[in-house]
Residue frames relative to the residue before (quaternion, step in Angstrom):
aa qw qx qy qz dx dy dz
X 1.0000 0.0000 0.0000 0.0000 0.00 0.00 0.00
X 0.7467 0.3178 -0.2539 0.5263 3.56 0.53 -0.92
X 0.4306 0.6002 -0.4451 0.5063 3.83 0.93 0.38
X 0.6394 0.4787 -0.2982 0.5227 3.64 0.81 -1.72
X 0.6346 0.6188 -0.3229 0.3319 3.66 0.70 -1.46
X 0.7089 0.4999 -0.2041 0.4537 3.41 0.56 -1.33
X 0.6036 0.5031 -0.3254 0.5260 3.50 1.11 -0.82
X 0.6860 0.5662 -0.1763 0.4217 3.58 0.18 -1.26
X 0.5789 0.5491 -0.2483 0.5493 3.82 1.66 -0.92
X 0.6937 0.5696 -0.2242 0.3797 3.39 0.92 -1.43
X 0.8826 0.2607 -0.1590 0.3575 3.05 0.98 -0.92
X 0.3155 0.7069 -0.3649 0.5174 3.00 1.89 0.81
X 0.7059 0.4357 -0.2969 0.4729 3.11 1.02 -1.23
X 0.5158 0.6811 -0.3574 0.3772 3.65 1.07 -0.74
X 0.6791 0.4320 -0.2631 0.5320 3.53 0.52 -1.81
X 0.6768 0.4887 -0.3375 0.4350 4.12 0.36 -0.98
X 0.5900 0.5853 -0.2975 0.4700 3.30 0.81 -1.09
X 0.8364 0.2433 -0.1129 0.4780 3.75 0.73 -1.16
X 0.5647 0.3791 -0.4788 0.5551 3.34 0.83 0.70
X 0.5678 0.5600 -0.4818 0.3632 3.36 0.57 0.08
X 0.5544 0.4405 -0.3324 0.6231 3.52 1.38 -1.39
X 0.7592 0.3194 -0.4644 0.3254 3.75 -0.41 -0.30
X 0.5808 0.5256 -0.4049 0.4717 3.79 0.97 -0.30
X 0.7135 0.3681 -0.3377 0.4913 3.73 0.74 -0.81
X 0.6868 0.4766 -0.3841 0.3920 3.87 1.14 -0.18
X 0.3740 0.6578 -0.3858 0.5278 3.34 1.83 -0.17
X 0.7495 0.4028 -0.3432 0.3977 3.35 0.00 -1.66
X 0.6499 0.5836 -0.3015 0.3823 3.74 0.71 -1.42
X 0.7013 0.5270 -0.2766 0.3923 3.42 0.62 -0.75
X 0.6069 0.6044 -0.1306 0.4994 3.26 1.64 -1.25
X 0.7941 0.4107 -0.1584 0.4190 3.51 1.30 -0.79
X 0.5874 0.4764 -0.2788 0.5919 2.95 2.26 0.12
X 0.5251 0.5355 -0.3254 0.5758 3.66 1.66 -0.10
X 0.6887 0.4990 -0.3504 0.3923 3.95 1.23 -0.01
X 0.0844 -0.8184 0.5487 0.1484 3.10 0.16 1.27
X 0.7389 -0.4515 0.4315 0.2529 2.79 -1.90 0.53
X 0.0027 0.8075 -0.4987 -0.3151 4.14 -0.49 0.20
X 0.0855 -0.7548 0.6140 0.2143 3.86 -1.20 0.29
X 0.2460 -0.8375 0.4848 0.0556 2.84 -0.24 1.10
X 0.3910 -0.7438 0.5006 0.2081 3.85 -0.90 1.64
X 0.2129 -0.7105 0.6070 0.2853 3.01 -1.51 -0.06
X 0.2030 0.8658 -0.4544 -0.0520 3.55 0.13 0.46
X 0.5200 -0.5773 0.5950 0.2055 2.91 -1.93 1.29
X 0.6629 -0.3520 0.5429 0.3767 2.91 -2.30 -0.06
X 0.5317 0.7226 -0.3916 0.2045 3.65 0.22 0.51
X 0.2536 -0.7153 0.5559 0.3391 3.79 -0.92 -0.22
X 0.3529 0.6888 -0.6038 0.1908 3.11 0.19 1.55
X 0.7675 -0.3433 0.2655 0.4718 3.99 -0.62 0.48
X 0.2945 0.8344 -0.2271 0.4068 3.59 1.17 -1.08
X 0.8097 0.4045 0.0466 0.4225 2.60 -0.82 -2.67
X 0.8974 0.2520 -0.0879 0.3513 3.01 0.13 -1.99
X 0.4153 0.6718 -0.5124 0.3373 3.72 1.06 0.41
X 0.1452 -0.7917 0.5935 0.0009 3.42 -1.55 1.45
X 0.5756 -0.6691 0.3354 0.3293 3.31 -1.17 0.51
X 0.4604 0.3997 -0.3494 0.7115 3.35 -0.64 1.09
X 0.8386 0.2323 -0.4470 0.2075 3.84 0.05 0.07
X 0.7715 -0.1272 0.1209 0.6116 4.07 -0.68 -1.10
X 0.7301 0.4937 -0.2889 0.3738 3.56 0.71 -0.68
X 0.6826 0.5113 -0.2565 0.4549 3.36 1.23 -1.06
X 0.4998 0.7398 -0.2495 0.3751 3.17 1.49 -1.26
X 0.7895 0.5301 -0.0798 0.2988 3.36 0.73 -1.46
X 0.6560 0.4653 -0.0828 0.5885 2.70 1.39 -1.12
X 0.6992 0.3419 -0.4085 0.4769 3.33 0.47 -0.36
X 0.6784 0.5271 -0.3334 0.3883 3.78 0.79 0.12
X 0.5941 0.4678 -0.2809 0.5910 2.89 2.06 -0.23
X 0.7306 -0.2999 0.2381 0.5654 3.85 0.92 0.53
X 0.8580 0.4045 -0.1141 0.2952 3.09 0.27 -1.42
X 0.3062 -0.6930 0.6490 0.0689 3.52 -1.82 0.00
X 0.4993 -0.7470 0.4345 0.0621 3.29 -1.07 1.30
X 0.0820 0.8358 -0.5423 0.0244 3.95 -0.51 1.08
X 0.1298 0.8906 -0.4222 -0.1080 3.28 -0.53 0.92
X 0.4034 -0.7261 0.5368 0.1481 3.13 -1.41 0.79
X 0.5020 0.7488 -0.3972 0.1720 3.42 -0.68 0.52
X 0.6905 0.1613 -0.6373 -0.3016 2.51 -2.13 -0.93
X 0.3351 -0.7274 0.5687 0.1873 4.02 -0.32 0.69
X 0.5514 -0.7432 0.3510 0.1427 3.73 -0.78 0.63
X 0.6878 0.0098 0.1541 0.7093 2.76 1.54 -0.67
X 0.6310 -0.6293 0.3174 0.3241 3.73 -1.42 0.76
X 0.4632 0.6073 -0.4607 0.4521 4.02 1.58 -0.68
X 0.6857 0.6037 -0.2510 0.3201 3.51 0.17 -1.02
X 0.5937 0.4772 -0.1832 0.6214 3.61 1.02 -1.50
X 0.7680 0.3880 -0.2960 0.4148 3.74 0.38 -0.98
X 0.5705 0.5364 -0.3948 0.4806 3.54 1.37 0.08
X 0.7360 0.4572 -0.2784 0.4145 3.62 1.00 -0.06
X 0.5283 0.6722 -0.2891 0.4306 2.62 1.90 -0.81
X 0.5463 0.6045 -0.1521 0.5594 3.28 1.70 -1.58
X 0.8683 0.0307 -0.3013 0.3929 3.37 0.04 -0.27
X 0.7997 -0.4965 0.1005 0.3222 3.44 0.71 1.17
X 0.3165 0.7276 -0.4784 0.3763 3.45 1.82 0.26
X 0.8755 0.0069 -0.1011 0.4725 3.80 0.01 -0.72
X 0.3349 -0.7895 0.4554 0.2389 3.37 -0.95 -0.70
X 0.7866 0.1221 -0.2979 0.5268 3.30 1.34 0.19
X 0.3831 0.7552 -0.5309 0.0319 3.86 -0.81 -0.04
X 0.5903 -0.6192 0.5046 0.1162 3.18 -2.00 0.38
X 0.0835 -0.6397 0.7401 -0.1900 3.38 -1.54 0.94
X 0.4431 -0.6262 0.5783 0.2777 2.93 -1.59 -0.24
X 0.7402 -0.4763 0.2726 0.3885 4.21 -1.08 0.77
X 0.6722 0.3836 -0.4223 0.4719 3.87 0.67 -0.81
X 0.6585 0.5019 -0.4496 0.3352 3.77 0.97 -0.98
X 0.6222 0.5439 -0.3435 0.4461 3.83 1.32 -0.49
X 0.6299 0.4979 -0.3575 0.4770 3.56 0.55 -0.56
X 0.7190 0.4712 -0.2366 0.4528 3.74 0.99 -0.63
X 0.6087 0.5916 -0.2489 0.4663 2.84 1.72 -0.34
X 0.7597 0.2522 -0.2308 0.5531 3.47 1.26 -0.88
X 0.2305 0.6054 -0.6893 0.3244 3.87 0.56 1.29
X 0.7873 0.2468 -0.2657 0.4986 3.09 -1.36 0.99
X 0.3996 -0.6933 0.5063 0.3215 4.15 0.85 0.01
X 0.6569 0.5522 -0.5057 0.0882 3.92 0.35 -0.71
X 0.4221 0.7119 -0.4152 0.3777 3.64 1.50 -0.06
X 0.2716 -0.8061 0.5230 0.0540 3.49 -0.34 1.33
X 0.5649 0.6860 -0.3478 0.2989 4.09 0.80 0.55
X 0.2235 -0.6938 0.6448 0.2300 3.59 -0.98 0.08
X 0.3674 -0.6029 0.6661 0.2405 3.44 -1.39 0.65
X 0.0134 0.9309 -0.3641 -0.0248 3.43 -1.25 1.08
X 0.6489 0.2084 -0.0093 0.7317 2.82 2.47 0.01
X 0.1057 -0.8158 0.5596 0.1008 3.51 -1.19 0.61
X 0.0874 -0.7241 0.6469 0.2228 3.36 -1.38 -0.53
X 0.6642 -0.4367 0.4292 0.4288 3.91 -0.83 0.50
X 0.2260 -0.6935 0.5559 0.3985 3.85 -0.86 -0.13
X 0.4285 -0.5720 0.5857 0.3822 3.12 -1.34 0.26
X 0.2575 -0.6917 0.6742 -0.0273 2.89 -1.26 1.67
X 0.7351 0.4858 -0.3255 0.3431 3.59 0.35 0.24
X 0.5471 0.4378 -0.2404 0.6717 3.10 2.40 -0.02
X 0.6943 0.5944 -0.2269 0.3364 3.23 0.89 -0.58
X 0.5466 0.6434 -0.4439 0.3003 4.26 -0.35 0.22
X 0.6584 -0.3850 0.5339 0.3650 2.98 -1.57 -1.30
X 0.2071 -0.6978 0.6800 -0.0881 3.77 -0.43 1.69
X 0.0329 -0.5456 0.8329 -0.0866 3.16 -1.87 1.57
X 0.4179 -0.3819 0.7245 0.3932 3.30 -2.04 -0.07
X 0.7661 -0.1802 0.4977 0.3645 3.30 -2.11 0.06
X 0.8361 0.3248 -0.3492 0.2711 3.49 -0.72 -1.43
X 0.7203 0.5528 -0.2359 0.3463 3.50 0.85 -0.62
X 0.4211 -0.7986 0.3718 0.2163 3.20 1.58 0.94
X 0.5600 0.5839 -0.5140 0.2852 3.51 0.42 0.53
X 0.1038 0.8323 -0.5390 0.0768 3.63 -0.94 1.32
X 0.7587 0.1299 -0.2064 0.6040 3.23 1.02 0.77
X 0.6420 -0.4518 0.2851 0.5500 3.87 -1.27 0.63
X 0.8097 0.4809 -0.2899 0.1706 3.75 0.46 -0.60
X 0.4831 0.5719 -0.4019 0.5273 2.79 2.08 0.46
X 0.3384 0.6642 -0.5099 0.4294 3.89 0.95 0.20
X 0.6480 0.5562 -0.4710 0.2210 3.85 0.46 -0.07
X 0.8776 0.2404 -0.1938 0.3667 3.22 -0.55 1.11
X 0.3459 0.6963 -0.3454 0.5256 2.97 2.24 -0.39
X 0.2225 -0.6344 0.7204 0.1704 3.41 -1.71 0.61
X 0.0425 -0.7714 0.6350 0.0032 2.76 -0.97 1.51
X 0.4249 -0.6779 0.5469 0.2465 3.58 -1.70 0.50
X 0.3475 0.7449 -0.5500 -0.1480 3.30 -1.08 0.46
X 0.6731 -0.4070 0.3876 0.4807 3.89 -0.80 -0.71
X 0.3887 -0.7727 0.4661 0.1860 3.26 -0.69 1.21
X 0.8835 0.0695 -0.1362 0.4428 3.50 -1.19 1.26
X 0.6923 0.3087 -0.2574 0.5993 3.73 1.37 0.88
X 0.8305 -0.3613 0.0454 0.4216 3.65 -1.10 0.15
X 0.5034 0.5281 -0.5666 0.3830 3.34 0.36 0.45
X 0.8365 0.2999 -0.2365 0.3929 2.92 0.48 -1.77
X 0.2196 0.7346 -0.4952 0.4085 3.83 1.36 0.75
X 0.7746 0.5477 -0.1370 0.2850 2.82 0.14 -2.20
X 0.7824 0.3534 -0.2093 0.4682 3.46 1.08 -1.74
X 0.6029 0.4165 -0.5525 0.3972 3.56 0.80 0.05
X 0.5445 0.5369 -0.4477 0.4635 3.94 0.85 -0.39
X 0.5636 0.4634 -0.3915 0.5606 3.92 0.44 -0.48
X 0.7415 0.4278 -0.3008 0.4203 3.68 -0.21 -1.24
X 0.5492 0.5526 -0.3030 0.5488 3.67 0.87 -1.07
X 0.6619 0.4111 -0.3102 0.5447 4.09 0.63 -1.24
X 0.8143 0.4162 -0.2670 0.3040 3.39 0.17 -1.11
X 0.4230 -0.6426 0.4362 0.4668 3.75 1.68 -0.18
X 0.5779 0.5562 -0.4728 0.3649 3.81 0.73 0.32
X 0.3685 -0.6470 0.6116 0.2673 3.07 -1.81 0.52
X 0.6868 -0.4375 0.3966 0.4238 3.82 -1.53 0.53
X 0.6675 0.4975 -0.3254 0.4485 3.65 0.67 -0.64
X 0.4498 0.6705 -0.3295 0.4894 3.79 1.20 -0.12
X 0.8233 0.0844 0.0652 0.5575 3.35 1.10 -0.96
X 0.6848 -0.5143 0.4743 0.2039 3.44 -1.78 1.16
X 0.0616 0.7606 -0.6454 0.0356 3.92 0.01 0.66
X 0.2408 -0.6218 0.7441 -0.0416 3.92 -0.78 1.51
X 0.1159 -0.6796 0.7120 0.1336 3.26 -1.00 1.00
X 0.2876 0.8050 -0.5187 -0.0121 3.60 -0.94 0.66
X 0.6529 -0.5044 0.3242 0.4628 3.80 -0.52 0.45
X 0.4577 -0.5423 0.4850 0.5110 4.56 -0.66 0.05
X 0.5812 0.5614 -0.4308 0.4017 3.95 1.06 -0.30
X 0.6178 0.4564 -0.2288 0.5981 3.84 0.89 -1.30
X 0.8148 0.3771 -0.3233 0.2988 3.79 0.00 -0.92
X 0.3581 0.7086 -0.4097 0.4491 3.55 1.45 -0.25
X 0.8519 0.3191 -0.1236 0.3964 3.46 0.25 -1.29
X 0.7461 0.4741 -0.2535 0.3928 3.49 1.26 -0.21
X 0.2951 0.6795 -0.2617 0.6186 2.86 2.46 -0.17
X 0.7473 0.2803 -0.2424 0.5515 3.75 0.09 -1.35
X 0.7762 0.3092 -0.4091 0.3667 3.90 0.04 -0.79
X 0.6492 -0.4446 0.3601 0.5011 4.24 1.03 0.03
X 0.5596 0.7200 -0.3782 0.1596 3.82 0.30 -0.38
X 0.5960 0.1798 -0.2079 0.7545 2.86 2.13 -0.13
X 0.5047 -0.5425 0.5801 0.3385 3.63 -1.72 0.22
X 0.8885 0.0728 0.0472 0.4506 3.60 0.52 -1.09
X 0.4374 -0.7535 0.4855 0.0728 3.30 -0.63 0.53
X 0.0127 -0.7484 0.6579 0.0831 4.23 -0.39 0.38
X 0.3140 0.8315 -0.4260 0.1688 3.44 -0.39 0.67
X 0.3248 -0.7678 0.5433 0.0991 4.27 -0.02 0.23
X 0.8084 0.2401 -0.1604 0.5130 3.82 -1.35 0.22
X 0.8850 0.0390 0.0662 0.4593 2.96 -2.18 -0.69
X 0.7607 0.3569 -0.4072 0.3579 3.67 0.65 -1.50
X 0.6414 0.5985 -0.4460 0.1774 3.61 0.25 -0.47
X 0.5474 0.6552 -0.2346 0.4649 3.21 1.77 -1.29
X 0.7286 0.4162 -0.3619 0.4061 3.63 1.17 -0.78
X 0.5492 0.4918 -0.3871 0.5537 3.48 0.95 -0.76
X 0.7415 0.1723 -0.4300 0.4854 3.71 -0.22 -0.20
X 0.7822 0.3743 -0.3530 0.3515 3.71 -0.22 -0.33
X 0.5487 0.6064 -0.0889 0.5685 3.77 1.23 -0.65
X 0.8366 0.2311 0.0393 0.4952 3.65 -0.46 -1.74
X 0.4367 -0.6144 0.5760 0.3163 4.05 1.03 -0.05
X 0.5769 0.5211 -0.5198 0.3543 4.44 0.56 0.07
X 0.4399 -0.5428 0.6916 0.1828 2.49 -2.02 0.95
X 0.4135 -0.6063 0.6404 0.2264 3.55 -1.79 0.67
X 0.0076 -0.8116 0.5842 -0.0038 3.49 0.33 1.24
X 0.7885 0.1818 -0.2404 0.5361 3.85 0.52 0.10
X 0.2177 -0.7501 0.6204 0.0708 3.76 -0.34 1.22
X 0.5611 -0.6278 0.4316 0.3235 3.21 -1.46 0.60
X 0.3870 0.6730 -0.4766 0.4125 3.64 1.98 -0.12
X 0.3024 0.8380 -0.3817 0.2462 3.26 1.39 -1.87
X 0.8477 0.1857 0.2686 0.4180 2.99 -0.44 -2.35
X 0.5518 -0.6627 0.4079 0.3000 3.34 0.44 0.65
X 0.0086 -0.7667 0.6397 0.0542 3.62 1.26 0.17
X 0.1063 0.6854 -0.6966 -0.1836 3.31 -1.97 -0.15
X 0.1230 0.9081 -0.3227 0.2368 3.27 0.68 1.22
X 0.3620 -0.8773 0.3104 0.0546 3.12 1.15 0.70
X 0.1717 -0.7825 0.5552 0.2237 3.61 -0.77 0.04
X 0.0335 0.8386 -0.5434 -0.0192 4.03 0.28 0.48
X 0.2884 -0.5404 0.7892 0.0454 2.84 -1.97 0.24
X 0.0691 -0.7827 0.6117 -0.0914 3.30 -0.82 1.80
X 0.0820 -0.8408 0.5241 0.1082 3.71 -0.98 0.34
X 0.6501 -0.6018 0.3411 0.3144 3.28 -1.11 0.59
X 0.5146 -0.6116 0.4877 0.3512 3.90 -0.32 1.57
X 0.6641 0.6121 -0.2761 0.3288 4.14 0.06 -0.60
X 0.7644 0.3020 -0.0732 0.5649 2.96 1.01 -1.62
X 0.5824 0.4651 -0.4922 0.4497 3.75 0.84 -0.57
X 0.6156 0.5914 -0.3763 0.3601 4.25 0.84 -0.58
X 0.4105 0.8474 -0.0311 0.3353 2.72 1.79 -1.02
X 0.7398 -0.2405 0.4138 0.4729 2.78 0.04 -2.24
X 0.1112 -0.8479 0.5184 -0.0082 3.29 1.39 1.30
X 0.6939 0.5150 -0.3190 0.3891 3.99 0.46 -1.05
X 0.4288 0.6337 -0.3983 0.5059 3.58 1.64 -0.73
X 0.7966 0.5471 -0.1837 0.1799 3.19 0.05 -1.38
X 0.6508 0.4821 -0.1943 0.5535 2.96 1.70 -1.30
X 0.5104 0.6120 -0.4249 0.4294 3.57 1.08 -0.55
X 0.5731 0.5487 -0.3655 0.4867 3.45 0.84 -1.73
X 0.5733 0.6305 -0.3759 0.3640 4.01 0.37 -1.23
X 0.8291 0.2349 -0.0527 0.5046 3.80 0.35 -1.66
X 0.5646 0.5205 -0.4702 0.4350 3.34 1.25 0.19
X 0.6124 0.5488 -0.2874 0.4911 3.58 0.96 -0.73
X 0.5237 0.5904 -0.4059 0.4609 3.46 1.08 -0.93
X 0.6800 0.6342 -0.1900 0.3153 3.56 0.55 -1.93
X 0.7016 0.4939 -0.1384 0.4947 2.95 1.22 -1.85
X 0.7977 0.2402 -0.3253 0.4473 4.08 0.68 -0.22
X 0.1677 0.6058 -0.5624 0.5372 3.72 1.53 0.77
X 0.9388 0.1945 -0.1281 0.2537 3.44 0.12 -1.36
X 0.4142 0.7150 -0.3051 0.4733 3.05 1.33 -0.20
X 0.5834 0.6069 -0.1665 0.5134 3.38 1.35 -1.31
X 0.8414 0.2572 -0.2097 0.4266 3.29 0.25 -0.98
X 0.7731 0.1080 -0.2740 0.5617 4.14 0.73 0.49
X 0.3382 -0.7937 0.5052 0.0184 2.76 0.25 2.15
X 0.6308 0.5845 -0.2868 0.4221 4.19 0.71 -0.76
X 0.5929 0.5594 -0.2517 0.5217 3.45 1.10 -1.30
X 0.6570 0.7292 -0.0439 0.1862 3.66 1.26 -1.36
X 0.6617 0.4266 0.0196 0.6163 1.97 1.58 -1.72
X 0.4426 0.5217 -0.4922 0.5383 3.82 1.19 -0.51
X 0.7485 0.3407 -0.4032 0.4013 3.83 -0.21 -1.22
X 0.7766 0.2886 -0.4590 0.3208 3.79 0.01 -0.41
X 0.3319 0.5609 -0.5503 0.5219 3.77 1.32 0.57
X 0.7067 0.5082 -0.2832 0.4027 3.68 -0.05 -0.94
X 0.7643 0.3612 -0.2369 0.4789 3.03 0.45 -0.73
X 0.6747 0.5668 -0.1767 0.4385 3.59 0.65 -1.37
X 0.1930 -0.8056 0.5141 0.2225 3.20 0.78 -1.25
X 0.6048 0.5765 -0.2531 0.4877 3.82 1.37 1.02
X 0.7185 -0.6052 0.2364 0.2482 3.10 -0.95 0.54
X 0.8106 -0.4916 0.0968 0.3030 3.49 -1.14 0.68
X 0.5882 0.5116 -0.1724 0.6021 2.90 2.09 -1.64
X 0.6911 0.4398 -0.3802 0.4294 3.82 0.81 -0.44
X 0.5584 0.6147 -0.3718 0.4148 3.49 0.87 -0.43
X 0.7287 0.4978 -0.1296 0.4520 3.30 0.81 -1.72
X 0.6403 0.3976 -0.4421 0.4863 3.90 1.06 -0.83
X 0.6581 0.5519 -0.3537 0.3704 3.68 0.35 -0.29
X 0.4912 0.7462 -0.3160 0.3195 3.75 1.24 -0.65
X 0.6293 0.5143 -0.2592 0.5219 3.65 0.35 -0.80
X 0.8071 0.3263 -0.1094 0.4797 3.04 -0.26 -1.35
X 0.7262 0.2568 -0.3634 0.5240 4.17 0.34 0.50
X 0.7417 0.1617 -0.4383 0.4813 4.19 -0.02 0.68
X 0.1253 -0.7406 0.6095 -0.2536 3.19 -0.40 1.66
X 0.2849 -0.7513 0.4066 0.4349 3.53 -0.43 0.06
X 0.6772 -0.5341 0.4288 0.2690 3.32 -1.70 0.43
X 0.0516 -0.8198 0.5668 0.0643 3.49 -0.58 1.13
X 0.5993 -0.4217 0.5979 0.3250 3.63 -1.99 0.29
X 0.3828 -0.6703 0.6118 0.1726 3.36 -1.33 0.73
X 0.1881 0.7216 -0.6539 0.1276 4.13 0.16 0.48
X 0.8558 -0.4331 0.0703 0.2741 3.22 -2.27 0.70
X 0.4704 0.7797 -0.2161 0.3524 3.51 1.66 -0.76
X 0.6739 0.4241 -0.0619 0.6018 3.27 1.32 -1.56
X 0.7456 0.3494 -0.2489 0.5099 3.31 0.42 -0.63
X 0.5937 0.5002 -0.3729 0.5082 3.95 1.08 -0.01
X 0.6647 0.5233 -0.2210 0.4852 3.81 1.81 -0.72
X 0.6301 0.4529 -0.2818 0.5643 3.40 1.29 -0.69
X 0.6552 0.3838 -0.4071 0.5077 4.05 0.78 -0.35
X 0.4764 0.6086 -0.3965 0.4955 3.60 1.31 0.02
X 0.6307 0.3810 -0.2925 0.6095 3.89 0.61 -1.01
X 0.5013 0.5623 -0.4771 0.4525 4.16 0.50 -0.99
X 0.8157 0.2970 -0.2717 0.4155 3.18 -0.63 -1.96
X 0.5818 0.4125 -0.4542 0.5339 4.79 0.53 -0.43
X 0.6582 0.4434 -0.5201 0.3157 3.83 0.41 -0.37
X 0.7056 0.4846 -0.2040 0.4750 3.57 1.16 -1.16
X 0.5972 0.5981 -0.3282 0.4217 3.57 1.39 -0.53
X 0.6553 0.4195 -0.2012 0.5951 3.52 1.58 -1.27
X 0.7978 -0.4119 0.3533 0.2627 3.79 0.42 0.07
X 0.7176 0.5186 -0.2419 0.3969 3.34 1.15 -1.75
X 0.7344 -0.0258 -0.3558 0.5774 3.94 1.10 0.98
X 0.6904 -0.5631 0.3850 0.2408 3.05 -1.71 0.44
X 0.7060 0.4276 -0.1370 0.5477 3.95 1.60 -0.39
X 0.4839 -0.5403 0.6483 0.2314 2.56 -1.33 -0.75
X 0.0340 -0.8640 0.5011 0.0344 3.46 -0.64 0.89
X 0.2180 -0.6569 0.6724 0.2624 4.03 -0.84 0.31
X 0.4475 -0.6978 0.5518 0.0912 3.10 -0.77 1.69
X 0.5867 0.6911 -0.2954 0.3014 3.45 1.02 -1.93
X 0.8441 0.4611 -0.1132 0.2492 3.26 -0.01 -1.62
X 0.5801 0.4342 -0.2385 0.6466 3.33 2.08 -0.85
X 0.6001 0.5406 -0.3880 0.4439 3.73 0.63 0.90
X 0.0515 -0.6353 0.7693 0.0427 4.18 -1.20 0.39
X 0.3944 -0.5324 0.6913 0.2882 2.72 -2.04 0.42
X 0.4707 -0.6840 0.4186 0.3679 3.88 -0.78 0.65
X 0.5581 0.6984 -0.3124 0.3213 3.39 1.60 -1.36
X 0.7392 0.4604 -0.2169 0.4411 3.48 1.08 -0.54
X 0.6250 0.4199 -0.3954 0.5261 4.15 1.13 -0.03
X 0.3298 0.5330 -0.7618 0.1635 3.69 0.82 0.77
């Protein structure tokens, strides 16, 4: 009996012994099959972002780096995206520097700025029609103009007014979302229009307006950025930097079959060929590092946003900023 016993033990201990190794090789396998998600925000825009597909540089990366790509979108504008972003819906997306600085008055914005691109100054200003005789910042007197409260519009028109030798009190400022100002722009309710992206391409291709005041115009310094979520960059700093050279990858290519390009910001946007195409150029720039220069130029636009009115604080640009070069 205690022979049988001993036998009967062994091979208990055997079978347990090997379902354990297959349960802990199960579990392992399972915990290397969980990718990581980063989840996009994407705008109505034709930036790399937007127009990135699976199967290309961006997806590519990331999925070799663990991870896996969700996106959430298209948001209208960069306040919005930073409200999900804020309350924990996504974790990375894009805008442009005045909409971020307005964003982190008051500190409750929970993000770090981690990449840029040049703005597009040739898409970017203050759109009239002909009739409204405006052709230079100094024709803006008296004109009601629309823009977006506490981001690039209302940037733009104090940089114009500033060009044109006028003060804000010279002129009617309509505060209205790029959704609301679109339509009061085309039906007359405003003369002029401050406004950047998709909207410019419609007013000039769409609405019959000339871009009589470029953001070149005015020395704009309006940046394009890429912000992430303060959690996930602690997180998953190597994510981030991937996200960095994937985007890079993604406007290399994006660049080079301009037709293919233009289909994705149709697709996304939901607009026409000539709108799709006036907006191209001027959004796959390359991706830059954020070092002491940039971040001494953007607290420069900060300290003229708070100086001109268009927020209520002060902000430290500096501290809401990384260099990417450093979370390989």
């Amino acid at each position: 009996m205690r022979k049988i016993s001993l036998q009967v033990l062994f091979i208990f201990l055997l079978v347990t012994l090997s379902a354990c190794g297959k349960a802990g090789q199960a579990k392992q396998a399972n915990a290397q099959d969980e990718a990581v998600p980063v989840r996009l925000g994407i705008l109505r825009s034709a930036q790399p972002l937007s127009l990135s597909e699976e199967g290309g540089p961006l997806y590519k990366r990331l999925e070799a780096a663990g991870a896996s790509i969700e996106k959430t979108g298209g948001f209208a504008a960069m306040s919005p995206a930073i409200e999900a972003l804020n309350a924990g819906s996504i974790d990375i997306t894009i805008g442009s520097i005045t909409a971020a600085i307005s964003a982190l008055v008051g500190g409750s914005s929970e993000f770090t700025i981690f990449t840029k691109q040049p703005g597009d100054q040739n898409n970017q200003g203050i759109v009239a029609k002909p009739e409204a005789g405006i052709k230079g910042p100094s024709d803006l007197r008296g004109k009601r103009i629309a823009v977006n409260r506490g981001g690039t519009g209302e940037y733009l028109l104090y940089k114009a007014l500033e060009k044109g030798g006028l003060d804000a009190s010279q002129v009617e400022i309509v505060y209205l979302p790029p959704t609301e100002a679109g339509p009061a722009f085309e039906s007359g309710q405003v003369d002029a229009w401050a406004t950047w992206g998709s909207f410019t391409a419609v007013a000039l291709v769409d609405f019959g307006a000339e871009l009589v005041i470029s953001a070149g115009d005015i020395e704009s310094e309006n940046d394009t950025v890429y912000i992430v979520r303060n959690g996930f960059l602690k997180e998953h700093p190597e994510l981030v930097h991937e996200v960095f050279e994937g985007l890079n990858e993604e406007s290399a290519l994006l660049s080079g079959d301009a037709d293919h390009t233009v289909q994705l910001i149709q697709d996304i946007q939901g607009v026409s060929e000539p709108v799709a195409r006036q907006q191209l150029e001027g959004s796959l720039y390359p991706f830059d590092p954020i070092d002491d220069t940039v971040r001494q130029r953007w607290q420069a636009v900060a300290d003229y946003m708070f100086e001109k009115g268009i927020i209520p604080n002060e902000v430290d640009v500096l501290s809401n900023t990384v260099d990417v070069r450093t979370l390989k």
